[in-house]
N, C-alpha and C positions, 0 to 999 in steps of 0.2 A: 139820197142814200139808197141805192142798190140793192136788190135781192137778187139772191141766187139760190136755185132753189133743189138744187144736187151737188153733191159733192163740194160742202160747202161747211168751213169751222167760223160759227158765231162765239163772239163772247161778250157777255154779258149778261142780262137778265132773263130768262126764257122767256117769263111771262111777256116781257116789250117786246120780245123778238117774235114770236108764236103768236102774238096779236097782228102780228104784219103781215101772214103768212096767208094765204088763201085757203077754204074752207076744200075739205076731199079730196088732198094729194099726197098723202105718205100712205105707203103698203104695210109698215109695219112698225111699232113702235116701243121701246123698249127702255126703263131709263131707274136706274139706281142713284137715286136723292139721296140726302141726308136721312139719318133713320130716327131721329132724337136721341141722340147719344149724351148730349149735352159736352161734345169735343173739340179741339181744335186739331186740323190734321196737317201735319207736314210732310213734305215729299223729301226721300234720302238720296245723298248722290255721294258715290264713292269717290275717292283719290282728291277730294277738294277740301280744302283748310282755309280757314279767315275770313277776311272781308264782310261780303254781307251776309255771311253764312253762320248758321250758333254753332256752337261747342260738338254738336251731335255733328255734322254736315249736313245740316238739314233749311229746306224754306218754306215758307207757309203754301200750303196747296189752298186749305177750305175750312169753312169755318162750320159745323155745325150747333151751335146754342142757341138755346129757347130761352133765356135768362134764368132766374133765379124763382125760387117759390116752389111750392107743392108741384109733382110729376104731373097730376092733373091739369093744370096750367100750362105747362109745358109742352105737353102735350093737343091742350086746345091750340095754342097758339103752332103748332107742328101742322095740325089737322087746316086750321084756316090760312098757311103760307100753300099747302098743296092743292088744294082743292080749285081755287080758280087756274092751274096750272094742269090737272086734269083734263077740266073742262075745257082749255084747251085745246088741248092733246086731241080729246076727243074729237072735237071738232075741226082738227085740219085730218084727223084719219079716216080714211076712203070709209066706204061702206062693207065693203069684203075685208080690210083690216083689219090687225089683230094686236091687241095693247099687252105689254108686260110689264108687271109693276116689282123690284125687288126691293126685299125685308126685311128685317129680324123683327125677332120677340120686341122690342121698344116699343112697334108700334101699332103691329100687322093685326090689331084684332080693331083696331079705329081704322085704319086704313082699307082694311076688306067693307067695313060698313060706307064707306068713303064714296070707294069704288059700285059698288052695287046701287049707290043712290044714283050715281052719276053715267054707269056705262047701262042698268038695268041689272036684275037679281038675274033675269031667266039670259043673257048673256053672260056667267060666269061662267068659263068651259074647266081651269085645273087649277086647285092650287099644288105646284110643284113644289118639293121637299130637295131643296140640293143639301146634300148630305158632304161634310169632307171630313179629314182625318187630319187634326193638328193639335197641338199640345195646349199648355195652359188648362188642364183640369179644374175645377175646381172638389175644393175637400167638403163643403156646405152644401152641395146638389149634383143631379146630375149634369154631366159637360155639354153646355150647348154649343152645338158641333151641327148647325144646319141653317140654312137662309129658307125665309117662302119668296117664291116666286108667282103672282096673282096672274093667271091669264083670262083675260076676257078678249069678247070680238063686240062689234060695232051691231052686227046682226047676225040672224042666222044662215050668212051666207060669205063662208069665209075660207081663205085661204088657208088649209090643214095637209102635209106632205107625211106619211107616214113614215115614220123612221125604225130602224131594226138596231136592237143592243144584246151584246151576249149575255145569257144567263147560266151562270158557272152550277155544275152539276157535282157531285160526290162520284159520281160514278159514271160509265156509262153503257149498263147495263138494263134492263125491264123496260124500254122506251119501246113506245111502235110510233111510225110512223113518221118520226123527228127524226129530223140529218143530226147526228152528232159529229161537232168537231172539236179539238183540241188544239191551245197554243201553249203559252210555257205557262199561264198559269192554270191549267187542265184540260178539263172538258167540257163544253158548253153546247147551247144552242141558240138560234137567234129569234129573241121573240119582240113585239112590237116594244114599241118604249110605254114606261109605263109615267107615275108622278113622281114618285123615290128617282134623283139622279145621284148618284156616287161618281164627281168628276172630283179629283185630285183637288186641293188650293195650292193657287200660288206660292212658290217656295223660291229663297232668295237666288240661290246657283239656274234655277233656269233663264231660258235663253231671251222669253218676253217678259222678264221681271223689269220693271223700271222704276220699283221703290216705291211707287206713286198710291197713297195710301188707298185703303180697298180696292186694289186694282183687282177684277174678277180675270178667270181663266178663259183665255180663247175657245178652251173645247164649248164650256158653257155658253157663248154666243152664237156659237158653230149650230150647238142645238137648236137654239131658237131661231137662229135667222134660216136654217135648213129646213125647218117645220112649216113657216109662217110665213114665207116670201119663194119669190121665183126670180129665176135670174132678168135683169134690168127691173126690180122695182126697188122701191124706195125705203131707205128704211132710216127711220126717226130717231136722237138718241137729245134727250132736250138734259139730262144731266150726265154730259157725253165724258166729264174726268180727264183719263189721260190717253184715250180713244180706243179703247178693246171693241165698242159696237162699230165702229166707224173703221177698222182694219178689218174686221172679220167680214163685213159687209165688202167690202174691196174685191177681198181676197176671192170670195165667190160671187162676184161680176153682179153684186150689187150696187145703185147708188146710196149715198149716203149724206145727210146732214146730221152735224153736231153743233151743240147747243152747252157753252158752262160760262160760270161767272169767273171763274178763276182764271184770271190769264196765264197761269203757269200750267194750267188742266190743256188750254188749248194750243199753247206752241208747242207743248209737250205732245200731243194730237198731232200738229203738225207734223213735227218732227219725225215722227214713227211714221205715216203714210209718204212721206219726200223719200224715206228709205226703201221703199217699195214703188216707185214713182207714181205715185197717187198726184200730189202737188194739188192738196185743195185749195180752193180760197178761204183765206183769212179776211172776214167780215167785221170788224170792231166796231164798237158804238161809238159814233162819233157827234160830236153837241152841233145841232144847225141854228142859226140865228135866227133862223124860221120857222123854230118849232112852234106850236101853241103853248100855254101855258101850263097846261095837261101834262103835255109831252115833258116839256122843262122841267117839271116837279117830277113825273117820273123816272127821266133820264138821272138826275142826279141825286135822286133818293135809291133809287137802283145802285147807283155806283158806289155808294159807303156801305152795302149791304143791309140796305134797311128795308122799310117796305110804306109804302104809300097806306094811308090810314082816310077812308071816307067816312069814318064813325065821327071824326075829332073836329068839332066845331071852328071853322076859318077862321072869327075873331079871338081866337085862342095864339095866333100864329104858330098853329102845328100843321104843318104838311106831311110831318110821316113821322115815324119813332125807328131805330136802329134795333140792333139785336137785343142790344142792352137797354131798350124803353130808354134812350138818349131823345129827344125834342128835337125835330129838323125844320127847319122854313126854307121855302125857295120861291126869290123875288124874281120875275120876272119883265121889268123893266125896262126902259129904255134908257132911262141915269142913274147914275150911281146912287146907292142907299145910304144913308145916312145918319147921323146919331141917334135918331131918334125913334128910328126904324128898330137899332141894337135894343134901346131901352124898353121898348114894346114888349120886344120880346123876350130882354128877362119876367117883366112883372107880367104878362101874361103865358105865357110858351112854357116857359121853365118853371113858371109856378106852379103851371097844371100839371106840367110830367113830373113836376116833383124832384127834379133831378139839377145838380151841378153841373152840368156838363151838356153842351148842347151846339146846333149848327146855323150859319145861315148863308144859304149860296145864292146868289144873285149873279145872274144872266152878264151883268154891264158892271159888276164891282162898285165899287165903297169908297168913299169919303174919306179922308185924313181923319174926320169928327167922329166917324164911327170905328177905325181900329184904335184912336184915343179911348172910346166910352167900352168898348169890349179890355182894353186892356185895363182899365180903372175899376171893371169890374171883377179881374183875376185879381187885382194887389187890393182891394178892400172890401170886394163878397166872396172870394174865393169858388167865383164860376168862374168856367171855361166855355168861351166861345169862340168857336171857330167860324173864320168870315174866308170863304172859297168861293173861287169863280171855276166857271163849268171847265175852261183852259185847264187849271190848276189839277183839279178834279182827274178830269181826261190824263193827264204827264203823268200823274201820282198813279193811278189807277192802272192804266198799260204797263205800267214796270213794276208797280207792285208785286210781280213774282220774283222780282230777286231780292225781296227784305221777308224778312222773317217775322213779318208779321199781319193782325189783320186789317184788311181797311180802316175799320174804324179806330185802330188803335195807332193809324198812320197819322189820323185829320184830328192833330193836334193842335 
């Protein structure tokens, strides 16, 4: 399996991918995660009807949920999926690099503590206020109408380009020493930029809307990768969407890697820089016969959107849990698993997650004995288990963008 290490669309896990990646080569990094929203997001596409499309014309983009329980909860489990994905970050970014974290209220007061443990306090250099103007008031507070944007650098030796924004005047009278100029919306002057950025949001008639939920505006890229990169460096995007960091990066003659789990975030990527003749590589995860057993458990604990668990005791047969605390095993084998393998893992696996519903992928597939005992166990305990091979996995998983729904509500 191949790495490329510019200009370059992954899909899949960041964290497997970014573990692959060598230590001190991106210039700059920038990446809008999930925020704890507890959502699932779909992407819209005009002029299409039927098929595998819902009612709205819509298909599943991402899935953001922490399950169920107390915000608190929710929240920890938010805080522990990022945090090894930082450290990361941080560690394939150079030394003069500079990281950008984006927010909202959900979760930016865990996250800036996150960050500071991780990148150091005395590296925080702004937190920026991107301010915009869109509807939805609400009548019970005031409208939150702003994202934070967290900038930290690696050390105190880092790539900062000064940039100049107009500052609109009432007048343009009593000034010494300041150029005043005016365009149609008055008179102004230009001073450094400050944290308050007032860039427009996305609205559906412009020309780089692509429906693609949260997709952010090009100006605000334009900002940060103008500030924090020079032309031919690199610039990191590990929740790269439907590719706004990885176009803007293009466009001014930087390279670029991106990084998402959604496969319809990343042909969607594709497809916007091929328009531009970018023409990245497309890197898919693909299952080797020669992985360790490590890798096997993450590969396809990654691909239902779950997450690999080293708290949960091996003789349990739990290898990971899904979004929904679902129970995952992954056999790694050289023959097929068998009845007895299934049985285990109800009365142990499923008893401890406590759940109905659970998985078990094996490398080399399953017995006649064992989709007998899984299915004996849906008509007379009313679990559901799912018995996938990493094949199955891989087909279902790459074309998942055109069903409308989420992985794990695929691996039924």
């Amino acid at each position: 399996m191949g790495l490329k290490l510019e200009n370059a669309i992954y899909t899949g896990d960041n964290l497997y991918w970014l573990r692959q990646f060598p230590d001190d080569f991106v210039d700059l990094i920038y990446i809008d995660p999930p925020w704890c929203t507890n959502r699932k997001y779909n992407q819209i596409f005009r002029g299409v009807k039927g098929g595998l499309f819902n009612e709205k014309n819509e298909l599943f983009a991402y899935m953001d949920m922490w399950g169920k329980g107390r915000i608190e909860g929710r929240l920890s489990r938010y805080i522990d999926y990022m945090r090894p994905r930082v450290r990361e970050l941080r560690r394939v970014l150079r030394k003069t690099g500079s990281f950008y974290f984006h927010c909202d209220w959900h979760a930016s007061h865990y996250i800036r503590l996150m960050l500071d443990q991780i990148f150091g306090y005395e590296n925080f250099q702004n937190e920026i206020v991107w301010f915009y103007k869109t509807g939805g008031l609400s009548k019970e507070r005031f409208g939150r109408k702003h994202d934070d944007i967290y900038f930290y650098t690696k050390s105190k030796e880092y790539t900062f380009n000064l940039q100049k924004e107009k500052s609109y005047l009432s007048h343009k009278y009593g000034f010494k020493n300041i150029e005043i100029k005016q365009d149609e919306q008055g008179y102004y002057s230009e001073v450094y930029s400050r944290d308050v950025w007032d860039i427009p949001a996305l609205r559906g008639n412009q020309p780089e809307t692509l429906s693609y939920p949260t997709q952010k505006p090009e100006k605000l890229l334009e900002k940060i990768i103008k500030a924090s990169s020079n032309e031919g460096d690199l610039v990191l995007d590990a929740f790269c969407g439907c590719g706004t960091t990885s176009m803007v990066a293009h466009r001014f003659k930087r390279k670029f890697i991106g990084i998402d789990r959604s496969p319809l975030g990343c042909v969607t990527t594709r497809n916007r820089l091929n328009k531009v003749n970018s023409f990245p590589d497309m890197i898919n995860l693909k299952f080797d016969e020669n992985m360790s057993w490590q890798q096997a458990q993450q590969w396809c604990v990654s691909y239902i959107g779950g997450e690999v668990s080293s708290k949960l005791s091996s003789d349990k047969g739990v290898d990971g849990l899904t979004m929904s605390g679902n129970p995952i095993q992954v056999k790694h084998h050289k023959s097929p698993i068998n009845d007895s393998v299934v049985a285990e893992f109800i009365s142990k696996g499923m008893y401890y997650a406590k759940k109905k519903k659970g998985y078990i992928f094996s490398t080399n597939g399953f017995t006649q004995s064992a989709y007998s005992r899984a299915k004996e166990a849906k008509e007379k305990e009313g679990l559901s288990i799912g018995l996938w091979t990493p094949k199955q996995v891989e087909e279902i998983a790459n074309r998942s963008f055109y069903t409308n729904q989420a992985l794990e509500d695929i691996f039924e």
